[in-house]
C-alpha positions as semicolon CSV with decimal commas, in nm:
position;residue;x (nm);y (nm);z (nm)
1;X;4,277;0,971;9,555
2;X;4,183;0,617;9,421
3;X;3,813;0,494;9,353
4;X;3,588;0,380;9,629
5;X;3,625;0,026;9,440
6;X;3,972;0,076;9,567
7;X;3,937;-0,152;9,896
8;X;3,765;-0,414;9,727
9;X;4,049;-0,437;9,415
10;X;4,285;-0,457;9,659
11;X;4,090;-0,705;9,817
12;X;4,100;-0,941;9,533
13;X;4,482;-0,877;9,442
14;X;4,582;-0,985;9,753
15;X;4,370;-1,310;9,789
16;X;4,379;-1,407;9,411
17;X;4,566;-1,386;9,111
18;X;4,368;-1,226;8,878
19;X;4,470;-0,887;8,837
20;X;4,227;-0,807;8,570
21;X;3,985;-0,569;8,725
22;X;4,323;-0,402;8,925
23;X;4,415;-0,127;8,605
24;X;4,311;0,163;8,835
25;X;4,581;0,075;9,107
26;X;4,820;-0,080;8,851
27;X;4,816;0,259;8,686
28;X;4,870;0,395;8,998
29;X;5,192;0,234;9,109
30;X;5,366;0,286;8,807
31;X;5,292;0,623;8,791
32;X;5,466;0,690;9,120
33;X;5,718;0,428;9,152
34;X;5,924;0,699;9,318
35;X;5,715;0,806;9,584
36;X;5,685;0,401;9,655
37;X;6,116;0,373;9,649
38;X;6,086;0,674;9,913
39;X;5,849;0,494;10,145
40;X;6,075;0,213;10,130
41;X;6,376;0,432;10,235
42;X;6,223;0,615;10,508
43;X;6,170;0,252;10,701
44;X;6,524;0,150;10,623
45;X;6,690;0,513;10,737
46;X;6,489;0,381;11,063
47;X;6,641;0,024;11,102
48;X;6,929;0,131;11,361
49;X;6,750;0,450;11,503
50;X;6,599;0,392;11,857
51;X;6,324;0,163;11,880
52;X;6,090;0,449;12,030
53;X;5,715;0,470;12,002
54;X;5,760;0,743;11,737
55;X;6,003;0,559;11,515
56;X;5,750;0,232;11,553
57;X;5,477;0,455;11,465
58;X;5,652;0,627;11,131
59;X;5,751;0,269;11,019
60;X;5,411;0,123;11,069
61;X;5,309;0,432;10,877
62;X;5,500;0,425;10,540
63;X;5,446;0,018;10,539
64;X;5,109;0,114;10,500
65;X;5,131;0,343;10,287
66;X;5,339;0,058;10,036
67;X;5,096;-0,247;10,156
68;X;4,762;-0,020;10,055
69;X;4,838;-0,034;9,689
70;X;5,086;-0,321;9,643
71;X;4,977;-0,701;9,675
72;X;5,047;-0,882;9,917
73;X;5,116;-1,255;9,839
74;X;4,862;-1,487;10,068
75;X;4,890;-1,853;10,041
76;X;4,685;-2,178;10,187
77;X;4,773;-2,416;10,468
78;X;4,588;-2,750;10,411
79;X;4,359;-2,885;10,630
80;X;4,607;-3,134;10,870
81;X;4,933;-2,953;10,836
82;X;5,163;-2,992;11,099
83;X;5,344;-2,683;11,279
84;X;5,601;-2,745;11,579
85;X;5,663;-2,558;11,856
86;X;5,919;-2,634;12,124
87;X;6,019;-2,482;12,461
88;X;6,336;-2,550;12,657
89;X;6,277;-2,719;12,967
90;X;6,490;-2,497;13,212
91;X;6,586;-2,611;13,588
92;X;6,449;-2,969;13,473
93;X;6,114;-2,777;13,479
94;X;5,825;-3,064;13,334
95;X;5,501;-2,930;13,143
96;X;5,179;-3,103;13,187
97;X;4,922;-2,825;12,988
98;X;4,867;-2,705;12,609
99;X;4,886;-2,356;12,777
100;X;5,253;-2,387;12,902
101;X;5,384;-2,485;12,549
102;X;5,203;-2,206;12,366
103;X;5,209;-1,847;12,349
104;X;5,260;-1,659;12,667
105;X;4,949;-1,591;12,858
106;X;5,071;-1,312;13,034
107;X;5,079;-1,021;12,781
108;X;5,300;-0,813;13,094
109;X;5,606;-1,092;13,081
110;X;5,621;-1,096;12,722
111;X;5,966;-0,925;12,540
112;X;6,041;-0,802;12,236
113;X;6,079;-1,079;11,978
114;X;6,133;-1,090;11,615
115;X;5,779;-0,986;11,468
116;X;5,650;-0,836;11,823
117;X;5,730;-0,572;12,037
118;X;5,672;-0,661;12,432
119;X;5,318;-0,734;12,572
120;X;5,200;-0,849;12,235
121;X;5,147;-1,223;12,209
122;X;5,228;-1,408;11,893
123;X;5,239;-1,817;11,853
124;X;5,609;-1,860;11,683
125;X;5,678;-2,237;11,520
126;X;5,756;-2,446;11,255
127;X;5,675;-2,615;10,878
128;X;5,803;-2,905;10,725
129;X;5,948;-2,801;10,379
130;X;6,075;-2,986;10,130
131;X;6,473;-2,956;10,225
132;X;6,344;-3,224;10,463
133;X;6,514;-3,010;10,755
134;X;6,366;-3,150;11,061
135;X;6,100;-2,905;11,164
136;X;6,140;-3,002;11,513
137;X;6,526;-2,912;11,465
138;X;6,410;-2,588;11,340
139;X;6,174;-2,482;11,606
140;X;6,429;-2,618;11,923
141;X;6,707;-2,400;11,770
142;X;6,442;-2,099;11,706
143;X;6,354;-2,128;12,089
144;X;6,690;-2,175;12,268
145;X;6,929;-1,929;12,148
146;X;7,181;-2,108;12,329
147;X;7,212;-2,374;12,056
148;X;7,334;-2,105;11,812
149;X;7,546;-1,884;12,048
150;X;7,871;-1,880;12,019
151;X;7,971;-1,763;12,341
152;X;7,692;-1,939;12,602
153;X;7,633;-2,276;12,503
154;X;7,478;-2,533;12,704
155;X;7,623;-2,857;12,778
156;X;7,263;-2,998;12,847
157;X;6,935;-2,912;12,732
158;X;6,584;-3,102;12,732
159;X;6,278;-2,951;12,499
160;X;5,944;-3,010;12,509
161;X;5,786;-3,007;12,137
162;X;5,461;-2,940;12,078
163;X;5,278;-3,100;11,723
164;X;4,997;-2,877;11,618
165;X;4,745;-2,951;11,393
166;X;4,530;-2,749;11,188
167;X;4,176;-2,813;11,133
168;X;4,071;-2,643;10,835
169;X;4,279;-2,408;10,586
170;X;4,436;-2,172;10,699
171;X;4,507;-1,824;10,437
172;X;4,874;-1,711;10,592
173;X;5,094;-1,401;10,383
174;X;5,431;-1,522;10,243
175;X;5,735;-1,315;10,354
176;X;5,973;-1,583;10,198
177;X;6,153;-1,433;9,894
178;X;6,524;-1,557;10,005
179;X;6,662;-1,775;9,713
180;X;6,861;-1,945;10,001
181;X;6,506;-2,103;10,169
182;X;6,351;-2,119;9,817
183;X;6,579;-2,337;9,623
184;X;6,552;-2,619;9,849
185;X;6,197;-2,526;9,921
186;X;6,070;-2,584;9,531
187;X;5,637;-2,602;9,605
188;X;5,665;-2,275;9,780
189;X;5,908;-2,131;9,529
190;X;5,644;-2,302;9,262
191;X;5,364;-2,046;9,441
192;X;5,642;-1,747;9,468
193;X;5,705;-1,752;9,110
194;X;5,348;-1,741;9,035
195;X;5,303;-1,466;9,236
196;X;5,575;-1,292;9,084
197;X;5,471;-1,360;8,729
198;X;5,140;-1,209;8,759
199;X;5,281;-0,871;8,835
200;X;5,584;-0,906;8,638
201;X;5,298;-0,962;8,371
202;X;5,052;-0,624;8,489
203;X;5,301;-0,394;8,612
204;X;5,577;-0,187;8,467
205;X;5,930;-0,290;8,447
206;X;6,007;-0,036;8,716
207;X;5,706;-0,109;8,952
208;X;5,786;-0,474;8,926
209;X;6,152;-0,442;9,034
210;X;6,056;-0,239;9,302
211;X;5,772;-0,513;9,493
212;X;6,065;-0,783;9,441
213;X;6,317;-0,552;9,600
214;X;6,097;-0,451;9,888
215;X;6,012;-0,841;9,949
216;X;6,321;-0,968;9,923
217;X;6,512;-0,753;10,144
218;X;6,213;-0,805;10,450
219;X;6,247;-1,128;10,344
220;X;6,601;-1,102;10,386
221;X;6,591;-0,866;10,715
222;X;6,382;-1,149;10,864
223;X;6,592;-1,446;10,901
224;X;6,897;-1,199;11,038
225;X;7,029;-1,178;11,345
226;X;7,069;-0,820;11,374
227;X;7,347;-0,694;11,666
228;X;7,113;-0,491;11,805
229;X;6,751;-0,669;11,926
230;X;6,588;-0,347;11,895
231;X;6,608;-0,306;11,498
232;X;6,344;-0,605;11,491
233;X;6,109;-0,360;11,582
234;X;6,138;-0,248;11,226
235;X;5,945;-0,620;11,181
236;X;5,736;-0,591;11,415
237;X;5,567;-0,287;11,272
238;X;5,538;-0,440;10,930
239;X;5,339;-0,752;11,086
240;X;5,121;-0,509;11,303
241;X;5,148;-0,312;10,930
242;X;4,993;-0,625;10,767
243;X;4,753;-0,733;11,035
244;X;4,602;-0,382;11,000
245;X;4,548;-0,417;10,635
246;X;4,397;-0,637;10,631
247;X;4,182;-0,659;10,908
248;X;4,101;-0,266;10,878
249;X;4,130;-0,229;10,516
250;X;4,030;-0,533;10,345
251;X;3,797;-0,613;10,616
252;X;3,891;-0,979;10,628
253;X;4,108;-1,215;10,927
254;X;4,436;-1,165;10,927
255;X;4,618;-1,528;11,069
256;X;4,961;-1,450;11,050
257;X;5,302;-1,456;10,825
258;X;5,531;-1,772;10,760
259;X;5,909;-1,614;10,695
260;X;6,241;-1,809;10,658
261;X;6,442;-1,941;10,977
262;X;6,764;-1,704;11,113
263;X;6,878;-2,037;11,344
264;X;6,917;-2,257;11,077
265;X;7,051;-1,971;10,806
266;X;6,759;-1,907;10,610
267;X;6,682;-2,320;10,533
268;X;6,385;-2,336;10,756
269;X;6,066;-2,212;10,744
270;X;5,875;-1,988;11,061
271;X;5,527;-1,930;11,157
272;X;5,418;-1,642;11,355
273;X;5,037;-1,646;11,442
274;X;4,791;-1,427;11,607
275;X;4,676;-1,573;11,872
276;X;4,284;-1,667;11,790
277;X;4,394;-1,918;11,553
278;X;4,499;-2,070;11,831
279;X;4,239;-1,963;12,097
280;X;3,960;-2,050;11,816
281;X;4,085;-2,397;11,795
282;X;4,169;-2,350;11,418
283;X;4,511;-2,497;11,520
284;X;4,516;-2,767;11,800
285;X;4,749;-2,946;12,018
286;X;4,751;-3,327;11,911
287;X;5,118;-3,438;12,036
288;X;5,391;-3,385;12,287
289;X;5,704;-3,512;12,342
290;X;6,053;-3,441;12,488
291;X;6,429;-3,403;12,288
292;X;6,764;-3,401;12,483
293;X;7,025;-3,175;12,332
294;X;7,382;-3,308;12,435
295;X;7,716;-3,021;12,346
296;X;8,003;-3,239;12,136
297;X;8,274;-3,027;12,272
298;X;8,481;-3,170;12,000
299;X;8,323;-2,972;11,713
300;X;8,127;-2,770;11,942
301;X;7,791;-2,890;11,736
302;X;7,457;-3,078;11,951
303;X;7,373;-3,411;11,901
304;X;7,007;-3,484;11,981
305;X;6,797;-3,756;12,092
306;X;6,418;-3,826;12,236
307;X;6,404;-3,841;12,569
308;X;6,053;-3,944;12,635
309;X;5,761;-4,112;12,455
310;X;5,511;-3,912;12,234
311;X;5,217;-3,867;12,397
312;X;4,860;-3,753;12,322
313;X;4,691;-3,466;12,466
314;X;4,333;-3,493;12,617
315;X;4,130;-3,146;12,660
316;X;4,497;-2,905;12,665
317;X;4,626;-3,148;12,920
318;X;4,914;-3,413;12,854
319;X;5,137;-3,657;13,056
320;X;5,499;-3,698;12,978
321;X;5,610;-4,006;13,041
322;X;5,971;-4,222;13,002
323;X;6,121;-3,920;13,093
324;X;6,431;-3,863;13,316
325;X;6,503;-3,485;13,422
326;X;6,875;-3,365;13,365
327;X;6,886;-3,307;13,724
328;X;6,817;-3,672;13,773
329;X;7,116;-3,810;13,574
């Protein structure tokens, strides 16, 4: 068993970069490297087993194990960052309220997604990085999964895209450790390498390879799209994993992870948030407005366009306008 300064070293590793008062759980690690590489096995053995309570359970279980003496790697939002959102306007349905474009409020009609199994709510969206993808590209591909299926595309499709703003910083974890987001993405891979210096600097050889192999492949694991939907609740038990870190643990908020984009092959760059950060106003609704997605059956690729003015929103409330519905054309 570790100190009882353990909890507050940890603390510290995970929110800054000085390792110096860390030897203890340093020491630690590389001493049992092994046991670590086991951990990390028993949640992969899991990734194609049944998504069952139990499995959920063991995988939250050894995550924690890994996360309660290896640092995770938080970084800062500014103040006035953007994040998109969209949502597919089906049956030429119109949205008029901030709480139609966010997460779902119904906790009973939400499914399984990529970091949350069903009835938990998570706000999924958007960054701008420096591959100057269009976030708002990212987010409507993210959201309609008809864009990126070969098999059911739609001819026609309007979204509604929500800009968000955050008003102050916001402290998120980094999951992005895929070279394919990171060399076009060079201020995060700036803050990455950081990271990865300090413990390639305090840790063993052996301890060190194994953090950037268990990083990389989540990293990796989280822009896939896996055959089966229910091997993402292997993901979804390392965010609850995190979460309970370090809102247990560390005894500090825990806002969420950002984590490269599977619709656009790794290039974008996700947000998955808890939902105060929403409900507590720490990231408001400032603009709305409405893209039409047209199918070139040519090249089978989507051509988009606005299809409404942007518009401000007053109190969670918002009125589209120059807007004509599919079913109107």
């Amino acid at each position: 068993m570790l100190s009882e300064q353990k909890q507050d070293l940890v603390k510290k590793m995970a929110l800054q970069d000085d390792f110096s008062n860390a030897g203890e759980i340093i020491e630690y690690v590389n001493r049992n490297v092994k046991e670590f590489y086991e951990y990390f096995q028993n949640i992969k053995d899991l990734l194609y087993k049944p998504a069952t309570d139990e499995n959920c359970m063991r995988a939250f279980q050894n995550f924690v194990k890994i996360f309660d003496n290896i640092p995770l790697m938080a970084t800062k939002l500014p103040e006035s960052r953007t994040i998109v959102r969209a949502r597919p306007n089906y049956n030429s349905e119109e949205f008029s309220k901030q709480s139609e474009i966010s997460f779902h409020p119904n906790s009973n009609e939400i499914k399984a997604n990529r970091f949350n199994v069903s009835g938990v709510q998570i706000f999924y969206g958007a960054l701008q990085t420096d591959n100057k993808l269009d976030f708002s590209l990212t987010s409507c591909l993210e959201s309609c999964k008809a864009f990126t299926s070969p098999n059911n595309p739609v001819e026609l499709q309007d979204m509604t895209i929500g800009l968000w703003q955050l008003n102050e910083v916001l402290p998120i974890v980094n999951l992005c450790f895929d070279e394919q987001h990171l060399r076009t993405n060079i201020s995060l891979k700036n803050a990455t390498n950081q990271y990865l210096a300090m413990l390639k600097e305090n840790y063993s050889v052996e301890a060190y390879e194994f953090v950037l192999e268990f990083f990389s492949y989540f990293s990796g694991l989280s822009r896939e799209n896996m055959d089966n939907n229910e091997c993402y609740y292997i993901l979804s038990a390392l965010f609850e994993a995190i979460k309970y870190y370090y809102v247990e643990v560390m005894k500090v908020p825990f806002t969420g992870i950002i984590y490269p984009s599977s619709a656009t092959e790794g290039i974008g760059l996700n947000i998955a948030l808890v939902p105060p950060v929403i409900n507590y106003h720490i990231l408001k609704l400032s603009k709305v407005g409405m893209y039409r997605f047209i199918l070139n059956q040519e090249n089978n690729t989507y051509n988009s366009k606005p299809c409404s003015n942007l518009v401000d929103v007053i109190d969670g409330e918002f009125k589209i306008t120059n807007y004509k519905p599919i079913s109107r054309i």
